[in-house]
MMTF fields as JSON, N, C-alpha, C and O atoms, coordinates in Angstrom:
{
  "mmtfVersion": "1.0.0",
  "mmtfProducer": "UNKNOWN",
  "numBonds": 307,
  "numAtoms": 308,
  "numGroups": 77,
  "numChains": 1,
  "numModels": 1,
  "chainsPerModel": [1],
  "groupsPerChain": [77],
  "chainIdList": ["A"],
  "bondAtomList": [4, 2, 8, 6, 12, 10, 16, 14, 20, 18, 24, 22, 28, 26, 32, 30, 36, 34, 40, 38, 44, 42, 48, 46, 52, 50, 56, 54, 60, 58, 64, 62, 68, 66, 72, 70, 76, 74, 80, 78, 84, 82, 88, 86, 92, 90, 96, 94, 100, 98, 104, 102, 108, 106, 112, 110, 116, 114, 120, 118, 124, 122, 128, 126, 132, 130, 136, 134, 140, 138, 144, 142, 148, 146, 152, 150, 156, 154, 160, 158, 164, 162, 168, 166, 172, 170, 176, 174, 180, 178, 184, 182, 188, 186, 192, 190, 196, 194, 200, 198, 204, 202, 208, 206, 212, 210, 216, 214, 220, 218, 224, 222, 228, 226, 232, 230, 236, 234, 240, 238, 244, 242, 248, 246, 252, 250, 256, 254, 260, 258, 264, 262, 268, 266, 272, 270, 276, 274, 280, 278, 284, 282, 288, 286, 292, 290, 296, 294, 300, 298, 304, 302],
  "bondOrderList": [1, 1, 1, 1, 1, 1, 1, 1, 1, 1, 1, 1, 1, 1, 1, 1, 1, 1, 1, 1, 1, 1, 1, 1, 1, 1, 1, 1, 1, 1, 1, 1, 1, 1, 1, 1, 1, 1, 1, 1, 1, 1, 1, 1, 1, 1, 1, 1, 1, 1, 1, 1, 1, 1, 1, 1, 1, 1, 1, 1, 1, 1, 1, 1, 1, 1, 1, 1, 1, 1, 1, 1, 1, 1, 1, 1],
  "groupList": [{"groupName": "UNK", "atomNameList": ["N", "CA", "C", "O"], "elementList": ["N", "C", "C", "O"], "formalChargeList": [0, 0, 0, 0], "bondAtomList": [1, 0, 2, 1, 3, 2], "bondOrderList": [1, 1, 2], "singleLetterCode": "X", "chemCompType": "L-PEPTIDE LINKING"}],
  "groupTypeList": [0, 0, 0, 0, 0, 0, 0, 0, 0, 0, 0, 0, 0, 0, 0, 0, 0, 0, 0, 0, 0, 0, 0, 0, 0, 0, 0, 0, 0, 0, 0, 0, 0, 0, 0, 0, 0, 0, 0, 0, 0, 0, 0, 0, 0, 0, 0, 0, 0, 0, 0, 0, 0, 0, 0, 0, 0, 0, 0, 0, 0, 0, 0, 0, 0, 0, 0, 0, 0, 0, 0, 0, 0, 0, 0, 0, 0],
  "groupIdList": [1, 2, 3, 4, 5, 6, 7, 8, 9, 10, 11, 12, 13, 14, 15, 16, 17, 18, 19, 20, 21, 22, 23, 24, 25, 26, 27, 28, 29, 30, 31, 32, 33, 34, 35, 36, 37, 38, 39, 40, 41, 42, 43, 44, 45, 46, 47, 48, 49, 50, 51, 52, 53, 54, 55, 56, 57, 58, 59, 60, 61, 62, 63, 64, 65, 66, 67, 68, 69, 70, 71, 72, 73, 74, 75, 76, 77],
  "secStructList": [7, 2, 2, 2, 2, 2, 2, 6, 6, 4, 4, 4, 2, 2, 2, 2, 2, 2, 2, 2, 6, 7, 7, 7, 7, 7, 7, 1, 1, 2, 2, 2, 2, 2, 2, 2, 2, 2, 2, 2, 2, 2, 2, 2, 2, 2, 2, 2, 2, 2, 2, 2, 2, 2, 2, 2, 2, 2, 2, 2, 2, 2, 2, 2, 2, 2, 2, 2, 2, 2, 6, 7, 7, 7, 7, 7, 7],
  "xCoordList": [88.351, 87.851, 88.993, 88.89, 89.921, 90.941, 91.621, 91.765, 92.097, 92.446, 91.858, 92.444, 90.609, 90.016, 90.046, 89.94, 90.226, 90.787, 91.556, 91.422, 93.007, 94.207, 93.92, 93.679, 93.898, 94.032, 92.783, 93.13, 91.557, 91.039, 91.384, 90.468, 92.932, 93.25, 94.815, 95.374, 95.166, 96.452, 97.226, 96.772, 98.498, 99.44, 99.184, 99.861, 98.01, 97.326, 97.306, 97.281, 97.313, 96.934, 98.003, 97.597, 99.329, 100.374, 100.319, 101.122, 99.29, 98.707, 97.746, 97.726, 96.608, 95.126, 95.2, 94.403, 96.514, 96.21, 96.573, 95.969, 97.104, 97.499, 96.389, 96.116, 95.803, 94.604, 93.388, 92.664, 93.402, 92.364, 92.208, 91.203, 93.725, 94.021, 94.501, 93.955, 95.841, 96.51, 97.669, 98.149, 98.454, 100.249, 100.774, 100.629, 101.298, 101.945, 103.817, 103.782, 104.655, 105.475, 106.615, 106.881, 107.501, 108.258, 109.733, 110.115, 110.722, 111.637, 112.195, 111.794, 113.456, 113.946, 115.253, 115.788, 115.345, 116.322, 115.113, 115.372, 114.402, 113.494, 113.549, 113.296, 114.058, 113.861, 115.46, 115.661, 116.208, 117.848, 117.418, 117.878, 116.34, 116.784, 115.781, 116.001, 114.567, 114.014, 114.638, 114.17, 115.899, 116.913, 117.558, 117.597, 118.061, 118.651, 118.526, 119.351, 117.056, 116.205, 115.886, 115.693, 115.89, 115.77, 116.744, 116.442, 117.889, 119.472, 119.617, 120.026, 119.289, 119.716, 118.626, 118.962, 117.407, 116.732, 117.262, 117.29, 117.535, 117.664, 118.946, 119.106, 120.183, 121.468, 121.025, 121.916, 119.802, 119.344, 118.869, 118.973, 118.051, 117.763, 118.155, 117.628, 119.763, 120.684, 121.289, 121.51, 121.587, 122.191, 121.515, 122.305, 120.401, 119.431, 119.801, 120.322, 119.396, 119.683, 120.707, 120.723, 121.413, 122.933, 123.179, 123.869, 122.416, 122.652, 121.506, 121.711, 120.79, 120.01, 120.323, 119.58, 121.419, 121.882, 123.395, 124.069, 123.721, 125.003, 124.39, 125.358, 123.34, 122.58, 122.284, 122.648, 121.318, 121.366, 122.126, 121.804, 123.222, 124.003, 124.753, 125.168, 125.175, 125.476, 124.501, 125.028, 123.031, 122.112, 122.472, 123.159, 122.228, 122.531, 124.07, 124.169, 125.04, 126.237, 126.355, 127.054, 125.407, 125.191, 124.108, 124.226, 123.276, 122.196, 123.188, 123.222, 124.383, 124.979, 125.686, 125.921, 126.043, 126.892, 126.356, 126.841, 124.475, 124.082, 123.77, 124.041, 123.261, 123.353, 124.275, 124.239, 125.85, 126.712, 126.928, 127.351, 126.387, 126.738, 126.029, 126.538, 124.648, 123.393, 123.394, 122.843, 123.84, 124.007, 122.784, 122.451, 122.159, 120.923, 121.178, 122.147, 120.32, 119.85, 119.237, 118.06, 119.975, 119.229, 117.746, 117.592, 117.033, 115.626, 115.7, 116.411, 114.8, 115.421, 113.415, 112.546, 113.467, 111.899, 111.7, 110.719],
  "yCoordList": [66.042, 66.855, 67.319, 68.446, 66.689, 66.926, 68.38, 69.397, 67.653, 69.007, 70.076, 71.08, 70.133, 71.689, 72.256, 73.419, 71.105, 71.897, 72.418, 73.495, 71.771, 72.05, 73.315, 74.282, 73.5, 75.142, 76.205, 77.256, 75.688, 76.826, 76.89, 77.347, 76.587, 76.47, 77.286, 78.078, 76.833, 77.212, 76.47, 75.422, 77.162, 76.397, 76.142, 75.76, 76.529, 76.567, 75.072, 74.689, 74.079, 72.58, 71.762, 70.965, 72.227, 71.696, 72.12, 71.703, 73.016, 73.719, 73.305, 73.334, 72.778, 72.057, 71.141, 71.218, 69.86, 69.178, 70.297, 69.997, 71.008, 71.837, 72.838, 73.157, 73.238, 74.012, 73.15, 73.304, 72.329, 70.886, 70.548, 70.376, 70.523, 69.616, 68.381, 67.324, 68.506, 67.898, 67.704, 68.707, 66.3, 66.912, 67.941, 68.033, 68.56, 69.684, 68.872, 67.658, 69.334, 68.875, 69.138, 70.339, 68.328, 68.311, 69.128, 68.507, 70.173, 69.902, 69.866, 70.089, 69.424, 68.277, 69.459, 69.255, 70.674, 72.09, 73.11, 74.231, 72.867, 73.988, 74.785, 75.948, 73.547, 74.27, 75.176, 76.176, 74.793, 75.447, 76.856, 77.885, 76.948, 77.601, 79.061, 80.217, 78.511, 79.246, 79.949, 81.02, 79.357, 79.524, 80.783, 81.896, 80.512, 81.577, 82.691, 83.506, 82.476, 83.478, 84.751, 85.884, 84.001, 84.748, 85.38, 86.161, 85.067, 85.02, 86.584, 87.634, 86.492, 87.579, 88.624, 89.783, 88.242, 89.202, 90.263, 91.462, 89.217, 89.975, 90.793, 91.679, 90.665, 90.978, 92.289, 93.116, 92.539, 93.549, 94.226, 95.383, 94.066, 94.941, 96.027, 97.106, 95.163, 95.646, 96.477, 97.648, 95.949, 97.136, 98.547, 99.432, 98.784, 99.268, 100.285, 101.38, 99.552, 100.292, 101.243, 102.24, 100.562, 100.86, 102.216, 103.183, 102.028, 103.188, 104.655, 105.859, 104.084, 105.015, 105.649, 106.528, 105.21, 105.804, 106.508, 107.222, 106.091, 107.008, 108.085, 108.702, 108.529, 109.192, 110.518, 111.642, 110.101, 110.738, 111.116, 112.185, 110.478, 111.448, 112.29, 113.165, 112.212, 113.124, 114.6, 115.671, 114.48, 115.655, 116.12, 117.141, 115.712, 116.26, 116.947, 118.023, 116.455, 116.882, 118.689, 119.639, 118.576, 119.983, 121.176, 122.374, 120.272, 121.018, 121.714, 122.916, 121.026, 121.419, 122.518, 123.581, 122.169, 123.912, 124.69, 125.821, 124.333, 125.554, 126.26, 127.458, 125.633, 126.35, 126.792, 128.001, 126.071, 126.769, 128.535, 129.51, 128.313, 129.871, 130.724, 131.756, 130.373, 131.715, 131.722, 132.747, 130.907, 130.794, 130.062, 130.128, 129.453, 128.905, 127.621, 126.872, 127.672, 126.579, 125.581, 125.65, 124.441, 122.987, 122.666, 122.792, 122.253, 122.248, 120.636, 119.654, 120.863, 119.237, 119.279, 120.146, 118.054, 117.35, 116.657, 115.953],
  "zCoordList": [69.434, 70.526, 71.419, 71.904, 71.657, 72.055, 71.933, 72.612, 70.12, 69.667, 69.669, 69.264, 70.105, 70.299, 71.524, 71.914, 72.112, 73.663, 73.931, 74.511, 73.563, 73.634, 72.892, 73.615, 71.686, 70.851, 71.944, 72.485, 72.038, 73.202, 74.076, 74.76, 75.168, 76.22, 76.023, 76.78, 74.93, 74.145, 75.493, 75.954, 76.098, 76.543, 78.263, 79.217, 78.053, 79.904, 80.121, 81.291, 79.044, 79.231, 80.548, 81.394, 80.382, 81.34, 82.768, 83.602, 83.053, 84.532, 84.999, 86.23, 84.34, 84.25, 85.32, 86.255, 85.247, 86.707, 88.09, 89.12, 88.142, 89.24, 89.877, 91.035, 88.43, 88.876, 89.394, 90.378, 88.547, 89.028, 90.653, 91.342, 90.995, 92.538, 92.158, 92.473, 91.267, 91.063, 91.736, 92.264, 91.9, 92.661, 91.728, 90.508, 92.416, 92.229, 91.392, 91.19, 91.164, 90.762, 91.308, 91.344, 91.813, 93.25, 92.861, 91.869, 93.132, 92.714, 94.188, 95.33, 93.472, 94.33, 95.404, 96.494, 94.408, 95.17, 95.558, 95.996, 95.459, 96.496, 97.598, 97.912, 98.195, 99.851, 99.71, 100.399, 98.999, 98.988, 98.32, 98.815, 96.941, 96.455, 96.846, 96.486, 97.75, 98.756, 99.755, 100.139, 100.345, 101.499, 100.731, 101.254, 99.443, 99.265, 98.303, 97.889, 98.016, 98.061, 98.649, 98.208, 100.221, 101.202, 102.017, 102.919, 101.726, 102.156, 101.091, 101.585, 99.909, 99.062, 99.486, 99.729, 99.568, 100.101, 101.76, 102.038, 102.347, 103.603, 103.378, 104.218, 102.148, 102.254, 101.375, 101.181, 100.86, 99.923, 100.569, 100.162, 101.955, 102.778, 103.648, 103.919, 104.201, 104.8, 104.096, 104.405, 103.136, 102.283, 101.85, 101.52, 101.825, 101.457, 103.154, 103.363, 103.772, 105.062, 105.696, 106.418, 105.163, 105.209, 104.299, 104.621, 103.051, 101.941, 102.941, 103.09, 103.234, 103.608, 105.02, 105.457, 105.739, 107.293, 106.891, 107.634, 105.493, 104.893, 103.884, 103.438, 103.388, 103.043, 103.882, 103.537, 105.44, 105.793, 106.756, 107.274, 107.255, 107.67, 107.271, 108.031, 105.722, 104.91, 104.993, 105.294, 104.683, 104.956, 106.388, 106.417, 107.274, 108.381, 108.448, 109.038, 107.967, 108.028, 107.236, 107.589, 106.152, 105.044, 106.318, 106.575, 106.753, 107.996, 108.474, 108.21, 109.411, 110.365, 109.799, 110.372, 108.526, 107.888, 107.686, 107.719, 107.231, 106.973, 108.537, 108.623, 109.665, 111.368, 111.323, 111.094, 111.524, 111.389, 110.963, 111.585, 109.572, 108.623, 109.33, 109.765, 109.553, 109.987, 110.936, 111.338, 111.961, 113.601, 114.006, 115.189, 113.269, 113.876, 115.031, 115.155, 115.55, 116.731, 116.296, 115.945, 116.248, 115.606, 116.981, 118.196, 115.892, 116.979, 117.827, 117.616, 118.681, 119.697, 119.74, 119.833, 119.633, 118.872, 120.416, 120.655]
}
């Protein structure tokens, strides 16, 4: 009976206590590897940010040539 569980469950069997309300299984670098998880995340953000305020000041810099050429008046919002 066993064995028919295990094959109708296939490899879900090693999750069963967890889904149950089982302990969970401790590791022991977690909280470190959570830390820098979040450490790479936030350094992905910045950067991200960073790409996107050298982006557009580049557009604005092409704006300003094209006012420049036609004489236009940059609009004030």
């Amino acid at each position: 009976m066993d064995f028919v569980m295990k094959q109708a469950l296939g490899g879900a069997t090693k999750d069963m206590g967890k889904m149950l309300g089982g302990e969970e299984e401790k590791d022991p670098d977690a909280q470190k590897k959570e830390e820098e998880r979040q450490e790479a995340l936030r350094q992905q953000e910045e950067e991200r940010k960073a790409k996107h305020a050298r982006m557009e000041a580049e557009r604005e810099k092409v704006r300003q040539q094209i006012r420049d050429k036609y004489g236009l008046k940059k609009k004030e919002e």
